[in-house]
N, CA and C atoms as an extended XYZ file, in Angstrom:
315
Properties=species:S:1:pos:R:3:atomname:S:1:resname:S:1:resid:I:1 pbc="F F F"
N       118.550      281.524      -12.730 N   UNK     1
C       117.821      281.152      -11.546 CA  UNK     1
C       117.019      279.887      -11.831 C   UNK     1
N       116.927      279.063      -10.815 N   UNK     2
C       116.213      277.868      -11.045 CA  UNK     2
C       114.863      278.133      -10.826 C   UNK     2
N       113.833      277.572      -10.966 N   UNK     3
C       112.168      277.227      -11.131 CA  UNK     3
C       112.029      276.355      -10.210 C   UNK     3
N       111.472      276.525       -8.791 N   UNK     4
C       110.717      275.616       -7.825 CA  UNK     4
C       109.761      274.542       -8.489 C   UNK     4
N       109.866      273.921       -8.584 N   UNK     5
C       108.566      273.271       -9.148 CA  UNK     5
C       107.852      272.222       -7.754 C   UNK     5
N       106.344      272.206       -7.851 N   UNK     6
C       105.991      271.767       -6.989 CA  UNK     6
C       105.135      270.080       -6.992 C   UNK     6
N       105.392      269.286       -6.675 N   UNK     7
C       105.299      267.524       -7.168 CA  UNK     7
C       103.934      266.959       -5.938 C   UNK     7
N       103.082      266.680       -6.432 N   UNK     8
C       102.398      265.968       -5.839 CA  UNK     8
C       102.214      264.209       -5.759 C   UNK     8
N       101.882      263.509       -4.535 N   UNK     9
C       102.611      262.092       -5.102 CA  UNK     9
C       101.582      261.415       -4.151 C   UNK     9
N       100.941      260.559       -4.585 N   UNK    10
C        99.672      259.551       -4.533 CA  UNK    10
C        99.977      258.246       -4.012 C   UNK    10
N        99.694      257.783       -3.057 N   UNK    11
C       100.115      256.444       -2.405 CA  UNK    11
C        98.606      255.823       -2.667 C   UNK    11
N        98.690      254.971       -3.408 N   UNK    12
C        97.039      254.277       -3.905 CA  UNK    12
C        97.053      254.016       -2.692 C   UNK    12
N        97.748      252.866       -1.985 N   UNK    13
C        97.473      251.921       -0.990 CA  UNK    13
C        96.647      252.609        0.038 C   UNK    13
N        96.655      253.742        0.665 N   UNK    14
C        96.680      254.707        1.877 CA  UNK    14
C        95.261      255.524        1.497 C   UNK    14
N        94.743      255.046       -0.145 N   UNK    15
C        93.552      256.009       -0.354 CA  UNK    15
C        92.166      255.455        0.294 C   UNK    15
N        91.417      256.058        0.445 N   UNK    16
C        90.156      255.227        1.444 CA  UNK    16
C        89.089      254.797        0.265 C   UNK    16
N        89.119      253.755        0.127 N   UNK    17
C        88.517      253.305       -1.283 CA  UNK    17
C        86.779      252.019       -0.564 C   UNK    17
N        85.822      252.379       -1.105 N   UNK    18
C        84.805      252.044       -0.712 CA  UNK    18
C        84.600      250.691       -1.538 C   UNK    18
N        84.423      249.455       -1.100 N   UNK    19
C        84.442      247.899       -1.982 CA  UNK    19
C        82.600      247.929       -2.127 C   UNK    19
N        81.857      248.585       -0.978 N   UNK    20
C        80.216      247.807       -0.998 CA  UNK    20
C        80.122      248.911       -0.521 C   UNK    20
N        78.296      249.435       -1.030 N   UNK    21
C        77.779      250.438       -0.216 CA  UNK    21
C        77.026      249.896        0.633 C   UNK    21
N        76.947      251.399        1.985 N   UNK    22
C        76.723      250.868        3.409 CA  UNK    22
C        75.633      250.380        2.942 C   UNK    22
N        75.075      249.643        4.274 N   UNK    23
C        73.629      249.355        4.523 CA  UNK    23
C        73.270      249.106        5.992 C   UNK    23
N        72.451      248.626        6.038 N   UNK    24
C        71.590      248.070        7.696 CA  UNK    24
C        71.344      246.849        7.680 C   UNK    24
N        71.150      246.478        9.057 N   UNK    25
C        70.738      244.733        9.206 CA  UNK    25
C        70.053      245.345       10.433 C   UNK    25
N        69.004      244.008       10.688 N   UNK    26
C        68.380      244.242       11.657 CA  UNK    26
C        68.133      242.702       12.522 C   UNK    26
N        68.753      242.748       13.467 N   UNK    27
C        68.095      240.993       14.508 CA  UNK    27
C        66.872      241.385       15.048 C   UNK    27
N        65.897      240.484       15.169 N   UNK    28
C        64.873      240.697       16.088 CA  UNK    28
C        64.384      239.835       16.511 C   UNK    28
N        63.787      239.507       17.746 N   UNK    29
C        63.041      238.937       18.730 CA  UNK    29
C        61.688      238.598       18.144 C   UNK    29
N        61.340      237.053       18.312 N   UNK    30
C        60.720      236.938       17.919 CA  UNK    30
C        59.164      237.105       18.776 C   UNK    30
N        59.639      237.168       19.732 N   UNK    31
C        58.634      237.183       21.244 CA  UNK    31
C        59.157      237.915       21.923 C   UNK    31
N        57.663      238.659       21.934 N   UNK    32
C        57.767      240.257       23.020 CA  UNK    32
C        59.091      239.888       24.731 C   UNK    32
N        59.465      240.952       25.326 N   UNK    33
C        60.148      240.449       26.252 CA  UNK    33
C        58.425      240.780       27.591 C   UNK    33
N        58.642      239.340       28.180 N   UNK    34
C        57.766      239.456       29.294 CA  UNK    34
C        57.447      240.702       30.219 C   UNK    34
N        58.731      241.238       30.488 N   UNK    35
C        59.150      242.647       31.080 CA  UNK    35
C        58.587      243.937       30.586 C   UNK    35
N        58.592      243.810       29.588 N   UNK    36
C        58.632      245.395       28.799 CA  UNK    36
C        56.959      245.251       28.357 C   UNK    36
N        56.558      244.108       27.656 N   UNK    37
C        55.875      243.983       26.608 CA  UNK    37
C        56.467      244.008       24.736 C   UNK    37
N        57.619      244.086       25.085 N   UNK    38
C        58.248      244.380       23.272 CA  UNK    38
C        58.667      243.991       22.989 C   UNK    38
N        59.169      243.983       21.936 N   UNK    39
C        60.022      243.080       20.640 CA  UNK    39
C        61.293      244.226       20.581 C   UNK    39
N        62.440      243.257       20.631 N   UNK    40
C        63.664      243.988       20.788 CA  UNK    40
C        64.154      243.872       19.578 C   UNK    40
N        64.572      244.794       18.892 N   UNK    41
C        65.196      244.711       17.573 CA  UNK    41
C        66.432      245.508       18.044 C   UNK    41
N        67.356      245.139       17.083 N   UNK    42
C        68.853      245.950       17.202 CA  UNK    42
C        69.460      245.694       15.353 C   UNK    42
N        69.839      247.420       15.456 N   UNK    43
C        69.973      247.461       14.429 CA  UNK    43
C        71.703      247.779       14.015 C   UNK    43
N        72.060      247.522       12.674 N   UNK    44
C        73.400      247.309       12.836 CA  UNK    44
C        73.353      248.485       11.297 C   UNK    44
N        74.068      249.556       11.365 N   UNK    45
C        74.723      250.420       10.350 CA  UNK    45
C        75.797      249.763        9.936 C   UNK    45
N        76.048      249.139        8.620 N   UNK    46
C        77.509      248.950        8.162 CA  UNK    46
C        78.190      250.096        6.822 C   UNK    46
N        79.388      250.070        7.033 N   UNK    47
C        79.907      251.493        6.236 CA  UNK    47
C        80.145      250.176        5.088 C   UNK    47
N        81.044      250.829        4.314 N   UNK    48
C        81.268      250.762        2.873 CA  UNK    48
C        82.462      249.542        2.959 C   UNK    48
N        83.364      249.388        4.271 N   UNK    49
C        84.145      248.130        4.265 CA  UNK    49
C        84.158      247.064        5.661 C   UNK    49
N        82.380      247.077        5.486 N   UNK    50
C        81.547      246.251        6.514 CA  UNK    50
C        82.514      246.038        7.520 C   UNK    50
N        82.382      247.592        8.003 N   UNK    51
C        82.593      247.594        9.444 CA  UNK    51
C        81.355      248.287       10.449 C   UNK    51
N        80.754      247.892       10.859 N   UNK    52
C        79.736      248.788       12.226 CA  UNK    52
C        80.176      250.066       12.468 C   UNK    52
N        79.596      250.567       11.549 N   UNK    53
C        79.210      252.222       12.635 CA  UNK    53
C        78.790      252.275       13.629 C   UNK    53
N        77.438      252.229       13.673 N   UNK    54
C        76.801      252.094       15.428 CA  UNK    54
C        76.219      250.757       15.229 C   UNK    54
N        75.254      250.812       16.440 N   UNK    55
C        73.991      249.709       16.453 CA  UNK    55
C        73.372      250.290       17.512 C   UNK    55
N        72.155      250.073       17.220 N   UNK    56
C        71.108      250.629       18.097 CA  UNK    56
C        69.949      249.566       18.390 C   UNK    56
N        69.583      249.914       19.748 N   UNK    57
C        68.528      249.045       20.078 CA  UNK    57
C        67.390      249.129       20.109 C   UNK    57
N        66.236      248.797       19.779 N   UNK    58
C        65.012      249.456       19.851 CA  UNK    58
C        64.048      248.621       20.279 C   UNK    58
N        62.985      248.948       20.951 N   UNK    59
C        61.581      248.202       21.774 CA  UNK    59
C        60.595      248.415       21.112 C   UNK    59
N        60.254      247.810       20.098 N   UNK    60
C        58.975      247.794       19.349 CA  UNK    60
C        57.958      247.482       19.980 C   UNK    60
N        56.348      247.841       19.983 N   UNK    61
C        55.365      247.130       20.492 CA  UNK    61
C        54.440      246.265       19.436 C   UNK    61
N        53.595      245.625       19.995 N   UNK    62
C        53.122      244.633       18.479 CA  UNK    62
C        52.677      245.056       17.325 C   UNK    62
N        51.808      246.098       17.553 N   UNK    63
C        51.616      247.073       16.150 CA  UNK    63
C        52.958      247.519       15.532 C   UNK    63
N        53.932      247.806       16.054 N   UNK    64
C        55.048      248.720       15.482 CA  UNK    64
C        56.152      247.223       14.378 C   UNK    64
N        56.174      245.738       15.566 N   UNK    65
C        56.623      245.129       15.166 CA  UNK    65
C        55.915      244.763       13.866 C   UNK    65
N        54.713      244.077       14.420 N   UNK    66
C        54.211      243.910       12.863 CA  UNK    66
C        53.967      244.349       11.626 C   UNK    66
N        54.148      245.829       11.821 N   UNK    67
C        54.414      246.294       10.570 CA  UNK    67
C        56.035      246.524       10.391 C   UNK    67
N        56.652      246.638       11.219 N   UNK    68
C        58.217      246.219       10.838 CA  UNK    68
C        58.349      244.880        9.790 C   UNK    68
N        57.443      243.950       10.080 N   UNK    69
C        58.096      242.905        9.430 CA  UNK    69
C        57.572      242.634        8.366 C   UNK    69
N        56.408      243.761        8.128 N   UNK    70
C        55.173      243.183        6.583 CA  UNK    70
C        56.336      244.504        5.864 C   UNK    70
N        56.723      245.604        6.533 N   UNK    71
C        57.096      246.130        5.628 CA  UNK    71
C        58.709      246.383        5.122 C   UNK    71
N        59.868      245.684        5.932 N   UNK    72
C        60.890      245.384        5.765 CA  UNK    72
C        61.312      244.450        5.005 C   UNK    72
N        61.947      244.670        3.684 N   UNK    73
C        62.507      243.365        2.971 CA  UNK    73
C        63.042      242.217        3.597 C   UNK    73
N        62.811      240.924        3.383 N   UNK    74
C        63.288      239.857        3.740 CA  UNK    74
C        64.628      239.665        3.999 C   UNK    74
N        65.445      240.425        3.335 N   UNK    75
C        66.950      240.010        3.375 CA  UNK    75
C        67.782      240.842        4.436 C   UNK    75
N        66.629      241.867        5.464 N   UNK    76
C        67.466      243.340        5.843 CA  UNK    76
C        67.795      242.820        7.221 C   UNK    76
N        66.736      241.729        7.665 N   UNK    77
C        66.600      241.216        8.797 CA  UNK    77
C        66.441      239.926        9.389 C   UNK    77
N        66.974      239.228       10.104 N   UNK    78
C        66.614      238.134       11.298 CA  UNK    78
C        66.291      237.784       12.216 C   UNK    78
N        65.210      236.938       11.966 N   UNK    79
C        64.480      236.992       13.393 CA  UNK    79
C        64.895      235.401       13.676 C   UNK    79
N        65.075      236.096       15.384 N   UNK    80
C        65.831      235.127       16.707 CA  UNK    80
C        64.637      234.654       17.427 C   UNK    80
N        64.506      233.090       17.675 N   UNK    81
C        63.343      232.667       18.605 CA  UNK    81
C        63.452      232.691       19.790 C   UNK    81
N        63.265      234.153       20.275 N   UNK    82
C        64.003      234.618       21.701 CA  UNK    82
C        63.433      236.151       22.227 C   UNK    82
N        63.112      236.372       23.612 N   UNK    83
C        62.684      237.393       23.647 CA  UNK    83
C        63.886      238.900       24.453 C   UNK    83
N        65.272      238.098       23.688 N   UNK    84
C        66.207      239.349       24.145 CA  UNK    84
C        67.758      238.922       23.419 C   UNK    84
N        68.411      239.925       23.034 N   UNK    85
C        68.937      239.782       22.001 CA  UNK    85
C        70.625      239.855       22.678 C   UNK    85
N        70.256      239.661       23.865 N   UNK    86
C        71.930      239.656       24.875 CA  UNK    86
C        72.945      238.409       24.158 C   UNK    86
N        72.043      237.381       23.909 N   UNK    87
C        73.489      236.656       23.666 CA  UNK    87
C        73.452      235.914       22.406 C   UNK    87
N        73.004      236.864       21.540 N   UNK    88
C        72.909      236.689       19.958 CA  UNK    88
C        74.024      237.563       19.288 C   UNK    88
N        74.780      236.695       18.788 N   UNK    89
C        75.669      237.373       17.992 CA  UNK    89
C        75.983      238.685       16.726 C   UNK    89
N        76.766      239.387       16.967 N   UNK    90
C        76.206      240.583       15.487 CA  UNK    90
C        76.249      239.430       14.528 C   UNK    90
N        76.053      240.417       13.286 N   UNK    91
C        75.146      239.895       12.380 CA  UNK    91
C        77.436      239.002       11.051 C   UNK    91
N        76.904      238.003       11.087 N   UNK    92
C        78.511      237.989       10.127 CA  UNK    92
C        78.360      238.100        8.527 C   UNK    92
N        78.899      237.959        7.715 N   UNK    93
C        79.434      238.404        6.240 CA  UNK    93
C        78.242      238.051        5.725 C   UNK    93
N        77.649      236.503        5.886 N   UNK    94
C        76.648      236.414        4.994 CA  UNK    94
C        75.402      237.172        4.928 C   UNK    94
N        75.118      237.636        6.176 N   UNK    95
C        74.259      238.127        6.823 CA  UNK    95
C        74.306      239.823        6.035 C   UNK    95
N        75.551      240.288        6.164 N   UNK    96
C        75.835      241.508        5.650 CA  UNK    96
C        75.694      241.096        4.205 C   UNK    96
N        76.302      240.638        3.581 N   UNK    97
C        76.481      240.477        1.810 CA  UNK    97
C        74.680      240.060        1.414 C   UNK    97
N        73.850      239.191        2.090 N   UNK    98
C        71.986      238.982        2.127 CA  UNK    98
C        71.138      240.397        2.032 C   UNK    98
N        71.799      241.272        3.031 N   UNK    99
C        70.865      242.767        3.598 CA  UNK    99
C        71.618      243.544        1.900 C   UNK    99
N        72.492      243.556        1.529 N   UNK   100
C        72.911      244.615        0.651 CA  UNK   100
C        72.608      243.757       -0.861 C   UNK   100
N        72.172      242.590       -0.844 N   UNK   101
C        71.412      242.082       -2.306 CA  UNK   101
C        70.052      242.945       -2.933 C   UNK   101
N        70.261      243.286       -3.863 N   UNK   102
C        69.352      243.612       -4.250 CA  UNK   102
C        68.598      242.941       -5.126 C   UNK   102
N        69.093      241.578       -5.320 N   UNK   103
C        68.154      240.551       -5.977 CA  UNK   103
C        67.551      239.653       -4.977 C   UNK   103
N        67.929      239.971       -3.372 N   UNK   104
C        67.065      239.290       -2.603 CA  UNK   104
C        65.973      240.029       -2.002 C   UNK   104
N        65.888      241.343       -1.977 N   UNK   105
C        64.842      242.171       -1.486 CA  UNK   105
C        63.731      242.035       -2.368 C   UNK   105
């Protein structure tokens, strides 16, 4: 009688392989919006092969902003001289490869 034997077989290419760990970026307004009173920040989740998970938007008020920005590393975020973040572009490579330095924080 023959022996089944059972073969397992590995396609590297097809494996989900992580190059950078995630991180965040953040754009922000540099001036409250007239409307609201706030500072619009939007924040950008990137996974492991800087692609956007979500992004979220958020309405800071001046206390909240200003300590957003005394206490956020320099490299996590950009601030736009603008009080709304509609036609500011996501954030591109350099921007991502700056937020995940850890010799620039």
């Amino acid at each position: 009688m023959s022996e089944k034997r059972h073969y397992k077989f590995k396609c590297p290419e097809f494996e989900q392989t992580c190059q950078y760990k995630p991180t965040s970026f953040y754009q922000v307004c540099c001036f409250s919006n007239p409307d609201t009173g706030k500072h619009e920040v939007k924040k950008y989740k990137i996974d492991c092969n800087n692609e956007f998970e979500s992004i979220q938007i958020m309405r800071l008020s001046k206390r909240k902003y200003d300590k957003f920005i005394h206490d956020m590393p320099r490299n996590k975020y950009r601030v736009f001289n603008t009080y709304t973040l509609d036609t500011i572009a996501s954030p591109n490579l350099n921007d991502i490869d700056m937020a995940r330095s850890e010799l620039m924080g």
